[in-house]
N, C-alpha and C positions, 0 to 999 in steps of 0.2 A: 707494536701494533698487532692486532688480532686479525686473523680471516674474517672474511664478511659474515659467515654463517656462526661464528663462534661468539663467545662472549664471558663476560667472567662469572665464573659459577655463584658468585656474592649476586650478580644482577640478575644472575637467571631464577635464583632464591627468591628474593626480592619481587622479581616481577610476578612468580608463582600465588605469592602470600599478596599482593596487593590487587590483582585482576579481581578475587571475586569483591571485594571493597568497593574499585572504581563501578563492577557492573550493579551491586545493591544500590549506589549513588544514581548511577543513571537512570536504573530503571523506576529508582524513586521518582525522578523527574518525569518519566514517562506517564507514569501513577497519577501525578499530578495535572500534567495536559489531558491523559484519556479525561479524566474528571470534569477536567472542564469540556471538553465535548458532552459531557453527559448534561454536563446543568446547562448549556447553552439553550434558545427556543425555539431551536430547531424540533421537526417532529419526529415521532420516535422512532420510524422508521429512517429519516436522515439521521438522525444519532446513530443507530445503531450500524448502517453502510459508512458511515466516516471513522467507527469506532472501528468497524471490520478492515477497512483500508489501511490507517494507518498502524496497527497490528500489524498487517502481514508487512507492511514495509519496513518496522521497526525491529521485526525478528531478525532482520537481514543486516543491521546496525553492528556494528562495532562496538559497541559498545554492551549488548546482549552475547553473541557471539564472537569468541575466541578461540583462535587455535591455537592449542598450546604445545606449540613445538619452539625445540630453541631455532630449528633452520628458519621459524617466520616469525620469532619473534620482534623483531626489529620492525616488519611490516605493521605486527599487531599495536605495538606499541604507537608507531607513527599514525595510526588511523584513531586511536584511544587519544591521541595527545591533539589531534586535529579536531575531533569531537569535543575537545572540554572537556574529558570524562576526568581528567586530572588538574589538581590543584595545580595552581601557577608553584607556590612552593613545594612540589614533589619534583615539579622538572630540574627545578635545581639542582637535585639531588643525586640525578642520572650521573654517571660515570663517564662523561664526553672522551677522555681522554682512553680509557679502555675499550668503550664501546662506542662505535660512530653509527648511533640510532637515527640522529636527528641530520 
């Protein structure tokens, strides 16, 4: 078994090469909710205050922002993995046995 802060350098690869993946996915999705606030018939300055709102709250997302350290990766991971920013089949794939992420 591993220290808490440690992890196998295969996962920590791993997770380097797939964060920016998971966050271009997310923020595709984001892309696509702003949009619909946009076409909504609401007037344009309500569009424009709920567009500005939920920007600044989604800056703050997990799924935009990552800290990439291995001491948090574990954290980062569990808040990516609670958002849906990852495929049901990527979880499988995690290392349970080396890393206790989850």
């Amino acid at each position: 078994m591993y220290p808490q802060n440690t992890c196998l350098e295969s996962d920590w690869k791993l997770f380097r090469k797939r964060v920016p993946v998971w966050q271009e996915r997310y923020m595709g999705r984001l892309i696509e909710e702003y949009r619909s606030i946009m076409e909504s018939e609401e007037s344009s300055s309500e569009k424009f205050w709920a567009l500005e709102k939920r920007i600044r709250q989604d800056k703050k997302s997990p799924g935009v922002i990552v800290d990439m350290r291995r001491s948090t990766m574990r954290l980062e991971l569990m808040q990516i993995l609670f958002r849906r920013n990852i495929q049901q089949k990527l979880q499988r794939r995690i290392h349970y046995e080396n890393c206790s992420y989850l």
